[in-house]
C-alpha positions as CSV (number, residue, x, y, z in Angstrom):
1,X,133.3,88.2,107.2
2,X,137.3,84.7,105.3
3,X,135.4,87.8,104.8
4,X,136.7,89.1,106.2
5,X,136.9,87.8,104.1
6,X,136.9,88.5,100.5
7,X,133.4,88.2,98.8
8,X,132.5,86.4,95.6
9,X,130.2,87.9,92.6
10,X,128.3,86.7,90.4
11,X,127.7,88.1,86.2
12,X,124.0,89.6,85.9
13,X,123.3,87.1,82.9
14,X,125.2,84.1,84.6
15,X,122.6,84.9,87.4
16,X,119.4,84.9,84.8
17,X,120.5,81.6,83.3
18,X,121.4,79.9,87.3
19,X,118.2,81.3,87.8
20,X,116.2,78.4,85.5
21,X,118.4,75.5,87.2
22,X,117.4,76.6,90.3
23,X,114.0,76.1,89.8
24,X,114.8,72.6,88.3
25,X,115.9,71.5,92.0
26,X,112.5,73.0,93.9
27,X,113.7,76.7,94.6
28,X,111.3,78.5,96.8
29,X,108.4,75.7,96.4
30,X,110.0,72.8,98.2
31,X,108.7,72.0,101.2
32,X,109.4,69.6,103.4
33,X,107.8,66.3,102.0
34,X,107.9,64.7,105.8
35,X,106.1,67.7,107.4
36,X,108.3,68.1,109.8
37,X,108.1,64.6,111.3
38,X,110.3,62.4,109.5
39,X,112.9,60.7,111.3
40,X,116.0,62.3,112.5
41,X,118.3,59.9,110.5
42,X,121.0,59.5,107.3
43,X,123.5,61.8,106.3
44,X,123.8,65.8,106.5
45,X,126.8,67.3,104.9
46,X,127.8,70.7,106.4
47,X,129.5,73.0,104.7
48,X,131.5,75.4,107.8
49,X,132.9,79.0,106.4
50,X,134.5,79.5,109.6
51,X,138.2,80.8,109.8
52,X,141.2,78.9,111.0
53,X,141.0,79.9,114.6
54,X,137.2,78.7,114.4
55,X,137.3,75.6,112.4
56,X,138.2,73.1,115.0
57,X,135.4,74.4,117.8
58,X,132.8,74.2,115.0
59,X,133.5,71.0,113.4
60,X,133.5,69.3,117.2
61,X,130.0,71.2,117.9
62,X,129.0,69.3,114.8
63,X,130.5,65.7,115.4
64,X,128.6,66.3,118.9
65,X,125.3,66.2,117.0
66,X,125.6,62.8,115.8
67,X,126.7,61.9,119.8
68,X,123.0,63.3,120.3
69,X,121.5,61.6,117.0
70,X,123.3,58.8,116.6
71,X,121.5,57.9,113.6
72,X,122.8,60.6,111.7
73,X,126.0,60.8,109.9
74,X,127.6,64.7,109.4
75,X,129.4,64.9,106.8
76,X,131.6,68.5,108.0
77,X,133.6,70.3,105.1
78,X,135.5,72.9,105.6
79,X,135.1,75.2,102.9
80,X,137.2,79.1,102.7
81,X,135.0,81.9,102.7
82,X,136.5,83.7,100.0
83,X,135.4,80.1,97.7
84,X,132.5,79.5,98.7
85,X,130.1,81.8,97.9
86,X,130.7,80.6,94.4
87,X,131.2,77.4,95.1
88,X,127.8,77.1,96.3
89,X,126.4,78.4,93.1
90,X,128.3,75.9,91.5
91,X,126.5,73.0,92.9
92,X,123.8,74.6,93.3
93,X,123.1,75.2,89.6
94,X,124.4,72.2,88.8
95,X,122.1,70.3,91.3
96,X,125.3,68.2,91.9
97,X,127.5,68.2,95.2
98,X,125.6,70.9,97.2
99,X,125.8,70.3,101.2
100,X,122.4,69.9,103.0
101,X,123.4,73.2,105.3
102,X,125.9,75.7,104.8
103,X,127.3,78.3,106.8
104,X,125.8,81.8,104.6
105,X,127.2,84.9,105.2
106,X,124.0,87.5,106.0
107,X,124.5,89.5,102.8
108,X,124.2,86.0,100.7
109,X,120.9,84.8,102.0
110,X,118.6,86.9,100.0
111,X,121.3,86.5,96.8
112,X,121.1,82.3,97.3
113,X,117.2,83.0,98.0
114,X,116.7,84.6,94.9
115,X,118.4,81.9,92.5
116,X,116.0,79.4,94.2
117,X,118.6,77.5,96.0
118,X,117.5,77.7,99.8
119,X,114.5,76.0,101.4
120,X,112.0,78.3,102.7
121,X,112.0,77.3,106.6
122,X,109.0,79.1,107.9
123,X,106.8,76.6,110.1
124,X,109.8,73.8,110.1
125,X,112.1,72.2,113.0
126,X,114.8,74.9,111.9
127,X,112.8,77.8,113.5
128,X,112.7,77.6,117.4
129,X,112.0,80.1,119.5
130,X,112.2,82.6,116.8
131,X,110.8,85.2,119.3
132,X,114.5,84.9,121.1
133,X,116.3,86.3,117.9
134,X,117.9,89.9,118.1
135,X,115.8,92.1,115.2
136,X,118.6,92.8,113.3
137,X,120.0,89.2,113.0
138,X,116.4,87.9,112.1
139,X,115.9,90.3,109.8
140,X,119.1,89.3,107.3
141,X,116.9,85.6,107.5
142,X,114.2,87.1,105.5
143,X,113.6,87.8,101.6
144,X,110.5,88.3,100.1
145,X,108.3,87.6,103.3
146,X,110.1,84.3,103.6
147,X,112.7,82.9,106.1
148,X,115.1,81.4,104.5
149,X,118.2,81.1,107.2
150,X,118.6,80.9,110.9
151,X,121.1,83.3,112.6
152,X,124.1,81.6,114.6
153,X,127.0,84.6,114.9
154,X,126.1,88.4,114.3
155,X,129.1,90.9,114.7
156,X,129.7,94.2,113.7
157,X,133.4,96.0,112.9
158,X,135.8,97.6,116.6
159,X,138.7,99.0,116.6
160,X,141.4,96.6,118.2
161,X,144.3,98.5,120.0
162,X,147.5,97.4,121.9
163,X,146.8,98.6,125.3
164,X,150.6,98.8,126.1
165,X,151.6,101.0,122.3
166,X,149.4,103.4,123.0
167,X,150.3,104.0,126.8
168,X,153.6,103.9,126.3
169,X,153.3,106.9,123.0
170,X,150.6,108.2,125.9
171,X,147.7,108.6,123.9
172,X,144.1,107.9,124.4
173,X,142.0,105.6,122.3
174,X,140.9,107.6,119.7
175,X,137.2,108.5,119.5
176,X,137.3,109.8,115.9
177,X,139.5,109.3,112.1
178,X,141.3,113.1,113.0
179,X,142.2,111.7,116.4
180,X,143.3,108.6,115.3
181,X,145.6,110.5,112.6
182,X,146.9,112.8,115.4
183,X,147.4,109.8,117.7
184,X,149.3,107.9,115.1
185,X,152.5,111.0,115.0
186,X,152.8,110.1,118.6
187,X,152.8,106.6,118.3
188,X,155.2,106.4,115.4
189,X,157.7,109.1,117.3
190,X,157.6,106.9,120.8
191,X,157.3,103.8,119.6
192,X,158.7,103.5,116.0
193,X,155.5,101.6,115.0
194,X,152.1,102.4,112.5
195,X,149.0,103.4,114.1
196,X,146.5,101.6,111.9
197,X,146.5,99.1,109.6
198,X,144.0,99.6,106.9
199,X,142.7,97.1,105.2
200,X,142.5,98.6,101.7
201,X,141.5,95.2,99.8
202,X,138.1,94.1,101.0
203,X,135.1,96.3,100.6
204,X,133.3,95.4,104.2
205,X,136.1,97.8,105.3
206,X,135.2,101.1,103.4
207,X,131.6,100.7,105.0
208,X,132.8,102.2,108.3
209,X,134.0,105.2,106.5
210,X,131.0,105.9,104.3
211,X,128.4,105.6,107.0
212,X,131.1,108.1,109.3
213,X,130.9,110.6,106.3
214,X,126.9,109.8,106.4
215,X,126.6,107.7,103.1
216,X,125.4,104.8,102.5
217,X,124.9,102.5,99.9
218,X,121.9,102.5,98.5
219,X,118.4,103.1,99.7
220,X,116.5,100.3,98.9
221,X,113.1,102.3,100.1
222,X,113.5,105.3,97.5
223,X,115.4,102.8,95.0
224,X,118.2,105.4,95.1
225,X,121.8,105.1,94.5
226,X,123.6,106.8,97.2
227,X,126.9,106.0,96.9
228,X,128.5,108.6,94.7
229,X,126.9,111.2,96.9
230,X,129.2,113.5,97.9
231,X,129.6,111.0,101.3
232,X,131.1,108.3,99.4
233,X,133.9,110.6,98.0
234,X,134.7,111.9,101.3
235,X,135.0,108.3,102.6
236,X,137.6,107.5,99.8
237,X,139.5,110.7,100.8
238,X,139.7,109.7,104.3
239,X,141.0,106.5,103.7
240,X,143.8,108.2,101.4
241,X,144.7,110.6,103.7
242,X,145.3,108.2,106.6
243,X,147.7,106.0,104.5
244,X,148.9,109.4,102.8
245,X,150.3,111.2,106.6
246,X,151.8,107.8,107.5
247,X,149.0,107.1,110.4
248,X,148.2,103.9,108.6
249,X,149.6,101.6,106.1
250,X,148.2,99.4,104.0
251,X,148.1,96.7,101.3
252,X,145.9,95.8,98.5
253,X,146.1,92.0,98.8
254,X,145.8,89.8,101.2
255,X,144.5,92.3,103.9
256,X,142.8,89.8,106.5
257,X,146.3,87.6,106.9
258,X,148.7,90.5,106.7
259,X,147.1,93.0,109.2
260,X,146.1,90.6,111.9
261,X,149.8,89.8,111.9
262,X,151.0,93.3,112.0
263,X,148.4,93.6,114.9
264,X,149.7,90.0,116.6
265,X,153.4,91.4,116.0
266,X,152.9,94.4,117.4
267,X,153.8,96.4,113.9
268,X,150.8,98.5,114.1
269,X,149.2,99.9,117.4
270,X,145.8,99.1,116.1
271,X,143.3,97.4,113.2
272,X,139.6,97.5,112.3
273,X,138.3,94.3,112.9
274,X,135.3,92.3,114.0
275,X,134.8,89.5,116.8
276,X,136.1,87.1,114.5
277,X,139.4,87.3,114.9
278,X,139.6,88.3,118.5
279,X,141.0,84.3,118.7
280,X,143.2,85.0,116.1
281,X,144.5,88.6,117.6
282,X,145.0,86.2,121.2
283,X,147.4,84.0,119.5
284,X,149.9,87.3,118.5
285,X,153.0,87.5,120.7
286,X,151.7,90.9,122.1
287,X,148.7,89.1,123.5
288,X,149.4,85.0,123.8
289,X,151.0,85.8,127.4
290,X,148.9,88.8,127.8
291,X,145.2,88.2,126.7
292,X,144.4,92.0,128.8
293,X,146.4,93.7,126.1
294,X,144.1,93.4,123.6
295,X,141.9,96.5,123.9
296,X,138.2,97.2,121.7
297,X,136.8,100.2,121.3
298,X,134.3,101.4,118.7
299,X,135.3,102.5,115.4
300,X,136.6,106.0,115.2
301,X,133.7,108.4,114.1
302,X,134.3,110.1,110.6
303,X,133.2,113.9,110.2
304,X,128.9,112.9,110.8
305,X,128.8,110.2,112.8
306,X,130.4,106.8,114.1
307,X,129.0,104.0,111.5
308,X,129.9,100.0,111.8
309,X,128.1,97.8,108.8
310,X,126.0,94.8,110.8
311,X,127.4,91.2,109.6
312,X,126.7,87.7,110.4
313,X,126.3,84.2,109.7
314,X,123.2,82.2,109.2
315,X,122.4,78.9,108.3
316,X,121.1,77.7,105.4
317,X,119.2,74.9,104.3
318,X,119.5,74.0,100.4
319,X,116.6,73.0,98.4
320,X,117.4,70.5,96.7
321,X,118.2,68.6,99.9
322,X,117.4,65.0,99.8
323,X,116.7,64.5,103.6
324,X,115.3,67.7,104.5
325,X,114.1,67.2,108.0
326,X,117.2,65.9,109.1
327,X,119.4,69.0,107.9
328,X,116.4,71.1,109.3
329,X,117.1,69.9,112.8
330,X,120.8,70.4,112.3
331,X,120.5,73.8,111.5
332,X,117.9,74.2,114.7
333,X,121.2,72.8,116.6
334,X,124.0,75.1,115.3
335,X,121.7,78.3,116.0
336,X,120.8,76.9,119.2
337,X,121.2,78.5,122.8
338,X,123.5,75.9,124.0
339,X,125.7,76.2,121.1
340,X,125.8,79.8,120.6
341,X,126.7,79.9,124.7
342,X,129.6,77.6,123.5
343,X,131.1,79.3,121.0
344,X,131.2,82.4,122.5
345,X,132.8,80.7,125.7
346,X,135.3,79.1,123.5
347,X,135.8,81.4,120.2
348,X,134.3,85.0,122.1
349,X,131.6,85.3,119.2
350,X,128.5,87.0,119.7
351,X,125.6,85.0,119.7
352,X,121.9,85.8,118.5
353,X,119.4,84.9,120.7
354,X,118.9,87.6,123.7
355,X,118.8,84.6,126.4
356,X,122.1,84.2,125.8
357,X,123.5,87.3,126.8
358,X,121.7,86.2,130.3
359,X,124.3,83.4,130.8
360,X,127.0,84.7,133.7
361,X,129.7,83.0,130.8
362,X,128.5,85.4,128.1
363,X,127.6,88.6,130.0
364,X,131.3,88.5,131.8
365,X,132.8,87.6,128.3
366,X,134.8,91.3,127.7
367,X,134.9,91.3,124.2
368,X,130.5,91.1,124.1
369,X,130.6,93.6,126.8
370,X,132.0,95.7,124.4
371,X,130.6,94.6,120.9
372,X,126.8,93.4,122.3
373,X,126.3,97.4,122.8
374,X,127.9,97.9,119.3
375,X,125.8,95.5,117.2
376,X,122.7,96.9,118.6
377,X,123.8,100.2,116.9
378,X,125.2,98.6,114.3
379,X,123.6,99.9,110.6
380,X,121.6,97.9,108.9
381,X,122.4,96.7,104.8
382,X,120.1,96.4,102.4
383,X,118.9,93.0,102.3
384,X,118.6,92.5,98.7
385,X,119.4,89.8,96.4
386,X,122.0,92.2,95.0
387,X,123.7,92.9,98.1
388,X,126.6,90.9,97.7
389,X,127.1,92.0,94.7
390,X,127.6,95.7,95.4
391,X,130.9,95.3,96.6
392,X,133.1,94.2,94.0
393,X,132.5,97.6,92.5
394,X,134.1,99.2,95.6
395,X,136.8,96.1,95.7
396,X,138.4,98.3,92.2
397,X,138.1,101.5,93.5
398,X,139.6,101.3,96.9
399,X,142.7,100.5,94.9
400,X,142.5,103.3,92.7
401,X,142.1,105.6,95.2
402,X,144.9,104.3,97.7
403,X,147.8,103.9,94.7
404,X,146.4,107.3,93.5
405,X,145.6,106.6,90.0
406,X,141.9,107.7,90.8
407,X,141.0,110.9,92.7
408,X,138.4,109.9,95.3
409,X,135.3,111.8,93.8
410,X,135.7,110.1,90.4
411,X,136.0,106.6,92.7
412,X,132.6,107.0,94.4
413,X,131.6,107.8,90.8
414,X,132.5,104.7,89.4
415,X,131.0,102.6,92.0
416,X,127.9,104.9,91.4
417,X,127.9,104.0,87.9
418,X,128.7,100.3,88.8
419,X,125.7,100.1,91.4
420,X,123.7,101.3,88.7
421,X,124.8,98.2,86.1
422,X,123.8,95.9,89.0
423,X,120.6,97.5,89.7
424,X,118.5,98.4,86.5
425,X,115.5,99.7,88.4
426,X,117.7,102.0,90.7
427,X,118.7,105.9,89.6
């Protein structure tokens, strides 16, 4: 995303007043006092957002470095996404109890950048073969002409389908929202199940359906608010209406746990999702015997366009590390070729380096021969230091809309009016 996930947010003035600590613990000025040759050596503590299906691949791919520096002592923690953004800020601006690396969602980078937390990396160990990098993984690394990440997982958002529900209500995959709606009568009268599960509680998800009405957020070029243009309504009402006819059902809590399990039950037909869970979706009792059941098609198109939001995970190096070559060569490591191979072998992530995708392992993989194709087209978000933030004003709204105590034009209004808060220099 897990983010997938749930994101944190932060208070404008607690930001202003982090914003002086951070600069107490070297912010964006730090460099590394060794010069890039100290000694690989002492202890890294790594702080993994990874979900449950993840965790245990990732914390071995960590132990392994220590096999390979046995010198070094990792220190792996475990840490739920939906904690740790602020969690992170927490130590951070108290320059107490902050890990050496962390696992960063894309959107945070430029928000931890900003506060002064993260360790400019340009011309360190963490760096290799930057030239290898996809463009739009790379480019969620950078604020302000600085890198201040590494990319290890990109992804984007598919739609997961039950191969078997929807031949057996004999419909096609549906290419578009008014298909889906259509296919979803059919599936409910031959099956007795939902079509979609929608996750109504996490703002990542209303992305998909503003960019297929063709909004977006903001424009960061113009310094724009774009939201409440009349796209971002038209979103909200196509979420409503899906729930509304009975094509998808939803809940406003808890939407990452309780849909995957409706998808692993076989309670829905379908779910947005991202390459992520695909693990997680394998473990259902539609799929565990069955792995070929599990279908992944593109997310439907809205009335404009098909639109998926491009997400990630870097890593991160903080700044007020005390053994900052080391934790630069561990983050080389986790962004690595060989472990990106392995964790799409294992865990069927997507990787970011292009040489990758030239390992027989990968390139067979079925779920990047689908969602490769998919991030390459995936849209870009702005990659500003309030990035993260421009979701919880969505997180509200999205519940409004779906209990129908808000109409959806006076939603995409209030999120318009929110964005506005967050961003004073934006009209």
């Amino acid at each position: 995303m897990d983010m997938r996930r749930g994101r944190g947010v932060i208070a404008a003035a607690a930001v202003l007043a982090l914003t002086a600590t951070a600069t107490a613990c070297g912010g964006e000025d730090q460099s590394d006092p060794s010069g890039g040759g100290g000694e690989i050596a002492g202890s890294v503590t790594y702080w993994d957002t990874s979900n449950d299906a993840e965790k245990g691949t990732y914390k071995k791919i960590a132990e392994d470095f220590e096999k390979k520096h046995p010198k070094v002592d990792v220190k792996y923690v475990h840490v739920n996404f939906g904690d740790a953004n602020q969690k992170f800020k927490n130590a951070a601006g108290g320059n107490s109890g902050a890990p050496d690396v962390m696992r960063t969602e894309v959107a945070w980078v430029a928000d931890f950048a900003n506060l002064g937390y993260l360790a400019p990396l340009d011309g360190t160990p963490a760096v290799d073969k930057p030239s290898d990098y996809l463009k739009t993984a790379a480019g969620s690394t950078r604020f302000k002409g600085k890198t201040y990440a590494v990319p290890q997982v990109t992804d984007t958002l598919g739609l997961f389908y039950n191969k078997k529900m929807l031949k057996k209500a004999g419909v096609d995959v549906p290419e578009s929202f008014d298909e889906l709606k259509k296919s979803a009568k059919k599936i409910k009268s031959e099956t007795g199940k939902t079509g979609l599960y929608l996750r109504g509680d996490d703002p990542y998800w209303f992305l998909p359906y503003l960019y297929g009405e063709g909004g977006d957020l903001v424009d960061p070029t113009s310094k724009k608010v774009t939201v409440d243009d009349p796209a971002g309504g038209k979103a909200f009402a196509r979420m409503k209406d899906l729930v509304d006819s009975g094509a998808a059902v939803t809940d406003s809590s808890d939407g990452q746990e309780n849909g995957l399990k409706a998808f692993q039950d076989g309670d829905v037909a379908m779910i947005i999702d991202g390459p992520w869970d695909i693990a997680g979706a394998q473990q259902g009792k539609q799929f565990k015997d069955d792995k070929d059941n599990l279908g992944v098609a593109p997310v439907p198109a809205g009335s404009k366009r098909r639109g998926s939001p491009q997400g990630g995970w870097n890593l991160s190096v903080y700044a007020g590390s005390k053994n900052l070559r080391t934790a630069q060569e561990f983050a080389k490591y986790m962004s690595s070729a060989e472990v990106q191979k392995r964790t799409t072998e294992e865990l069927s992530l997507l990787p970011t380096r292009e040489s990758v995708y030239d390992e027989p392992s990968v390139r067979e993989n079925k779920m990047v021969e689908f969602f490769k194709p998919a991030v390459d087209e995936a849209v870009q978000r702005p990659w500003i230091a309030e990035g993260n933030s421009l979701f919880e004003p969505i997180r509200g709204q999205m519940d409004a809309v779906l209990t129908g105590s808000r109409s959806p034009e006076a939603a995409a209004g209030k999120v318009g009016d929110g964005f506005r808060k967050l961003l004073k220099d934006y009209k």
